[in-house]
N, C-alpha and C positions, 0 to 999 in steps of 0.2 A: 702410499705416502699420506701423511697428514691432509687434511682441508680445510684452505685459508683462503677466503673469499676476498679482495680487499677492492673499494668502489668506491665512486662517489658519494654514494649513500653512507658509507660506514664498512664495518666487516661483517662477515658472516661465516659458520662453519660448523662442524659435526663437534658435539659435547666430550670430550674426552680422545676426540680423533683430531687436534688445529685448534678448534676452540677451545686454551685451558685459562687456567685463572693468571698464567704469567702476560699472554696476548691480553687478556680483558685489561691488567692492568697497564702494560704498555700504552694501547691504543686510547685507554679514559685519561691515563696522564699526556700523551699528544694533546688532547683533544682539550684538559685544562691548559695546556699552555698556549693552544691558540686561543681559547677563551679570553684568557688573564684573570679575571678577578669577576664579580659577581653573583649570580643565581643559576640554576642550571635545574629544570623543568625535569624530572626523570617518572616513565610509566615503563608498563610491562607489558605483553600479554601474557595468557594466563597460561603456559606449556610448561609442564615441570623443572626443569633447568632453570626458570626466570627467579626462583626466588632466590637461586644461587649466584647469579647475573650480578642479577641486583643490588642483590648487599657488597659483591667486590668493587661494582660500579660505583656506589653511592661510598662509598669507605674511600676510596680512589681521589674522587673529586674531593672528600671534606680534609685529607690528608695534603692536597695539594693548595688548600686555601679556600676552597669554590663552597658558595650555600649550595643545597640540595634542599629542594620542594619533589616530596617523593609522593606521585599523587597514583600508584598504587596500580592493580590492573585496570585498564583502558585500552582502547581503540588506540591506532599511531593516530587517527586525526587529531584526536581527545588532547594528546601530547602535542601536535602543532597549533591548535584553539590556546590551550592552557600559554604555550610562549607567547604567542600572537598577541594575547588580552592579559601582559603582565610586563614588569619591567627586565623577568628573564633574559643572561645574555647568551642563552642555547637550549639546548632542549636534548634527550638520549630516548628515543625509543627500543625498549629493550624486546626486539621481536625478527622471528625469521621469516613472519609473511604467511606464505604459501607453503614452504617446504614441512617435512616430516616432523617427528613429536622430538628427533636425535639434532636435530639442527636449534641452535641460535644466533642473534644477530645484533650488533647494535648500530643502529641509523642516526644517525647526528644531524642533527639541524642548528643553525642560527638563529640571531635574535630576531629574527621574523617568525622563527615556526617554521621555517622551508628548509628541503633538505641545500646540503652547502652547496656554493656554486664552483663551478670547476675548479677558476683563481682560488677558492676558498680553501679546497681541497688538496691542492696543490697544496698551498701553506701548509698545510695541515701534515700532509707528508714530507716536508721538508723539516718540520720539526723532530717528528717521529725517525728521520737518519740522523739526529742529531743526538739522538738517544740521550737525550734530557733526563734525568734521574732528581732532580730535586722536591722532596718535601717541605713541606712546614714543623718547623715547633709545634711542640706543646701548643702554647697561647696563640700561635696564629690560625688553626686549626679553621676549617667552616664549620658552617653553622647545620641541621637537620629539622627540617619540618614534614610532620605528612597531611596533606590538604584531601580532603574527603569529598569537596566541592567540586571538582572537573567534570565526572560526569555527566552530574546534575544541570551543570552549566550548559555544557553541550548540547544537551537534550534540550535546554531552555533557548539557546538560540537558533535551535533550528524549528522550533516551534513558532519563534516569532519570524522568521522569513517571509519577506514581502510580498513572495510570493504562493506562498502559503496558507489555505484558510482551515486549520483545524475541525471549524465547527461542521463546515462541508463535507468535510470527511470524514468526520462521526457522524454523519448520518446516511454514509452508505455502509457501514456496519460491516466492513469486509471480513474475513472469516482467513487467518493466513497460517499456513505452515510455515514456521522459523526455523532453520537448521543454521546454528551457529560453531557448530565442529568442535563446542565443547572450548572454545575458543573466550578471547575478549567480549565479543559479543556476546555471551550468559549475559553480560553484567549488563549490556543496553538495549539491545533488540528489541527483548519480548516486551520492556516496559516501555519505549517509546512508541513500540507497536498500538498498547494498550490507549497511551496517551493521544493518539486518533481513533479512538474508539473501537478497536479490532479485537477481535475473538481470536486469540493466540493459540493453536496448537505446538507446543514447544517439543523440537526433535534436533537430537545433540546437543540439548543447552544444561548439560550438568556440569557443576563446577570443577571437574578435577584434572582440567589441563592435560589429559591425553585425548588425540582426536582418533575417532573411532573408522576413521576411513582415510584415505589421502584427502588434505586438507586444502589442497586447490577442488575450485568448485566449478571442474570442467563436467560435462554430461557425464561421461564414462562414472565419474564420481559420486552421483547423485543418482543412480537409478532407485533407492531405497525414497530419497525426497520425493523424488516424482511420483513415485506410487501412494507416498503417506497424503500427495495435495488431493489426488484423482480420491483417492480412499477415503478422506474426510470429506470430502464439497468441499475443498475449500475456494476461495477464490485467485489465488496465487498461492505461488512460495517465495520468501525472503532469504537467500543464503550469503555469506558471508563468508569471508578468509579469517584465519585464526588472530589478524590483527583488525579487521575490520576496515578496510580502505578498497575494496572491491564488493560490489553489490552485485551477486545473478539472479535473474526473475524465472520463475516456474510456472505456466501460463493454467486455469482451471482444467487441462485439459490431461495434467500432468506430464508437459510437453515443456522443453527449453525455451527460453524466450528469445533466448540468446545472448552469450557474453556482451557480443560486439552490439547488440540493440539498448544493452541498458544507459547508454551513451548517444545512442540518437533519439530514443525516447524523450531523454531529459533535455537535448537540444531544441527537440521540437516542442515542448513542451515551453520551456524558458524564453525561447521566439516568438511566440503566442501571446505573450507579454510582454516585450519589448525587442528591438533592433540593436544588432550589436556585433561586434567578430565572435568569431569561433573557432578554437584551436582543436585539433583531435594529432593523436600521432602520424606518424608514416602508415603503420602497420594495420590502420582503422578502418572500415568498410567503409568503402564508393557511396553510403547510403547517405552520412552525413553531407556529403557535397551534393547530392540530392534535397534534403531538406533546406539549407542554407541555399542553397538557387533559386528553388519555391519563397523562401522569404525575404530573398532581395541582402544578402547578405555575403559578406566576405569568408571562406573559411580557410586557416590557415594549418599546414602542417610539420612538426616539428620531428624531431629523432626519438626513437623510443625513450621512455624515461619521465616517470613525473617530473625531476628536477629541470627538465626538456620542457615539457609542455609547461609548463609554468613561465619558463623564460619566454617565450614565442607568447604563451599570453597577456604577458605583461608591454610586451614588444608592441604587439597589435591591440593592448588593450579590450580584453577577448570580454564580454558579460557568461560566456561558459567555456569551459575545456574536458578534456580528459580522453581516456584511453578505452580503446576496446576490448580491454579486459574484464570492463565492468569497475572500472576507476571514473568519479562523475567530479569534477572540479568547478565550483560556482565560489567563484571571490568574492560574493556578498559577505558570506562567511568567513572563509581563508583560503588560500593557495595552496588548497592538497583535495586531493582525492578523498571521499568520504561517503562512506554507507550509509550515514546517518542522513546524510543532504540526499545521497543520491533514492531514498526510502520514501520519505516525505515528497520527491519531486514526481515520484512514480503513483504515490494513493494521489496527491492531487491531479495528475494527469491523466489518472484513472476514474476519480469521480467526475472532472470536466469531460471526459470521454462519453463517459453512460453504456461504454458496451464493456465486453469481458477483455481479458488481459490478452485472450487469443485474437479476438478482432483487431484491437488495437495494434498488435504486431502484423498483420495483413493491412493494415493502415498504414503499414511504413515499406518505405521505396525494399524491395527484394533480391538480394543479392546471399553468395555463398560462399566461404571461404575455405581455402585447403591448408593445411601448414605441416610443412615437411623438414627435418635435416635431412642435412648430407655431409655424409662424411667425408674427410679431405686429406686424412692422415696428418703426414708431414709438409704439405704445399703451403702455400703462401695464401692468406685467404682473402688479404687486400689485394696482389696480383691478380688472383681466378677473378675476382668480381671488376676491378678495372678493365681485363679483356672481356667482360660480359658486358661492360659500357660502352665497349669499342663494337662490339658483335651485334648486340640486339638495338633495335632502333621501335621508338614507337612516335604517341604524340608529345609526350613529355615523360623526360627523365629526370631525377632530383637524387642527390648526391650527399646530400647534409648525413645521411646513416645509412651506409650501404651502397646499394642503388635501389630506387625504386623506376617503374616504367611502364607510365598507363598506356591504354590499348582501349580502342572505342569501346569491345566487349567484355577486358577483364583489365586488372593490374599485376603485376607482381614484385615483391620485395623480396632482395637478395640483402640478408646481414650476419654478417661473420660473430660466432661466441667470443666471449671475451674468458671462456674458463673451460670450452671444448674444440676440439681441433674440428667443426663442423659451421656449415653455413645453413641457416636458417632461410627457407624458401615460403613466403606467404602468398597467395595467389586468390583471385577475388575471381567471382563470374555470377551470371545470373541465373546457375543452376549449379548444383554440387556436381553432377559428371561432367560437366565443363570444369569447372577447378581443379576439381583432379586431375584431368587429362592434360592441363598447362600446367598442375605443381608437375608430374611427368616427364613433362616438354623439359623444361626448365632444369629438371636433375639430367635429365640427359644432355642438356648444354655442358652442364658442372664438367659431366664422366669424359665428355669429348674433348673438353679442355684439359682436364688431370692427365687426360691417354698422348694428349701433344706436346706435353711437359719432357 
């Protein structure tokens, strides 16, 4: 059967398999008429499909009344910076993330730059059953601009970040492999890299929108990185998702830094310079509430989901957030996840440091994480995980997405797919054959519960 992803964020789905140009135009005329009238921020990343996105997306909008400021391939940050710092009444990033060179996607944001809020979204699908079909005239037509400036901009605001000394960090002259998947990233990495004074060996940064490996930047993924850091000296590696909104670090040693570290790095680095909350997800290492304890500080946890941690940060008024997937959120800038923020936050924290990238990670509280599906067939996957709230007991349980249920020596998080009949098991401990041995524990509660069904 076809694949049609539909979320909060937007759609998503394979090019010719769900995602065809009758959905693209559906879902951008919804999306104009939650608008109404206005400007509408639209970028891409750079994977073959986008130029064809693009042009139905941007045709769509100017058909339905809407200006289009089409500011070309970019990072999705780039695209929520550009609404954020304009009088845009939304924003379209045209990108599937993570996924394969056959998928696309498009993520709708508001006129903030942020992706929509549930109510938003809501709306939004309420119009799309209404199957609204009206265009504009002739003469009523929008308007088409292409702004060349976003990048540039991006790059310049995170250069001036308060907390930020460029000059200090051109003068530790770090030496970094860039692997940008061939992705958005071509277009900013290697020169912002340059723009603190670094010695760039560039791998995967050619422009032609096919990513040469699977384009999430888990270890399995990167074994070819890891050997090109150790193989050059360099001093790190910088990778990036094909939209640029998740940063993974590669330690000199050609070793993982770790997804889930590049998010407590930049905590503790950010607390170093001032007191303040701090949001991380559900699904984030135990290490965070270790650094935020050391500093005398609140952290709070929300349900997976940028749109999630944003909320909960604003709630608590966080000064950082984000996810341990290597999503680093500092609302100096804006309320999203950003590689750009989260790059600069990592050389500064590494020339205040003064050791290498691998010490630095052994400077940080030590923990291990497993993460397992399980499969459920046809059960019910809110029922399995309600009897697992009723079963398992620890020090504290939290319900806001899934279950989660800390344990003096480990955690775990039970959260059901929203697009596979499996429950996602994440398990934390202070050594990897402990984690394993409770994601284990854990799938064998699942099988015990499906067998008394």
């Amino acid at each position: 059967m076809p694949t049609l992803m539909v979320s909060i964020s937007g759609i998503r789905g394979i090019i010719g398999d769900g995602l065809d140009p009758q959905q693209l135009v559906k879902f951008t005329s919804a999306y104009a008429d939650f608008i109404g009238k206005g400007r509408i921020v639209v970028g891409r990343d750079a994977r073959i499909s986008g130029e064809m996105v693009r042009m139905i997306t941007c045709g769509t909008l100017l058909s339905k009344g809407i200006d289009v400021v089409d500011i070309g391939i970019v990072p999705t940050p780039t695209v929520q910076l550009a609404v954020k710092n304009s009088d845009a009444s939304g924003g379209i990033a045209i990108t599937a993330s993570h996924n394969p060179n056959e998928w696309n996607a498009l993520k709708l944001l508001n006129e903030t730059g942020q992706f929509m809020s549930p109510a938003e979204n809501l709306e939004l699908l309420k119009i799309l059953d209404a199957k609204s079909n009206k265009f504009e005239s002739w003469d009523q037509l929008g308007t088409y601009e292409f702004d060349r400036s976003a990048l540039q901009n991006h790059t310049a605001s995170v250069l001036k970040l308060r907390n930020i000394n460029p000059d200090a960090i051109r003068k530790r002259k770090f030496r970094v492999v860039a692997d940008c998947v061939n992705g958005a990233g071509v277009y900013v990495i290697p020169d912002l890299l340059r723009s603190f004074g670094c010695e760039v060996i560039e791998m995967n940064c050619e422009k032609t929108g096919i990513f040469p490996r699977l384009p999430e930047p888990l270890p399995e993924n990167l074994t070819d990185t890891m050997k090109a850091v150790k193989e050059n000296n360099a001093d790190l590696g910088i990778v990036v998702d094909p939209d640029v909104d998740r940063l993974v670090l590669i330690t000199e040693k050609g070793e993982p830094f770790g997804e889930e570290y590049t998010i407590v790095q930049a905590i503790r680095f950010i607390l170093s310079k001032e007191r303040g909350n701090v949001v991380v997800n559900l699904s984030t290492t135990r290490a965070a509430d270790d650094i935020c304890a050391q500093s005398g500080v609140k952290l709070f946890r929300s349900p997976v989901g940028e749109a999630n941690v944003v909320k909960k940060m604003k709630e608590a008024e966080a000064i950082i957030g984000g996810e341990g997937s290597g999503g680093v959120i500092y609302p100096e800038l804006h309320f999203g996840r950003d590689a750009l923020v989260g790059t600069a936050i990592t050389l500064q924290h590494l020339t205040e440091f003064g050791g290498t990238l691998s010490e630095l990670k052994k400077s940080l509280p030590g923990y291990h994480i497993a993460k397992r599906k399980f499969e459920i067939g046809n059960a019910d996957p809110d029922s399995i995980i309600e009897r697992l709230t009723g079963k398992l007991s620890g020090s504290s349980k939290n319900s806001e997405d899934g279950l989660r249920i800390d344990f003096e020596d480990h955690w775990v998080h039970f959260r059901k797919s929203n697009t596979e009949p499996i429950i996602r098991i994440v398990t934390e401990a202070k050594n990897q054959e402990d984690a394993e041995r409770y994601s284990l524990k854990y799938s064998g509660e699942i099988k015990s519960l499906l067998g008394s069904v």
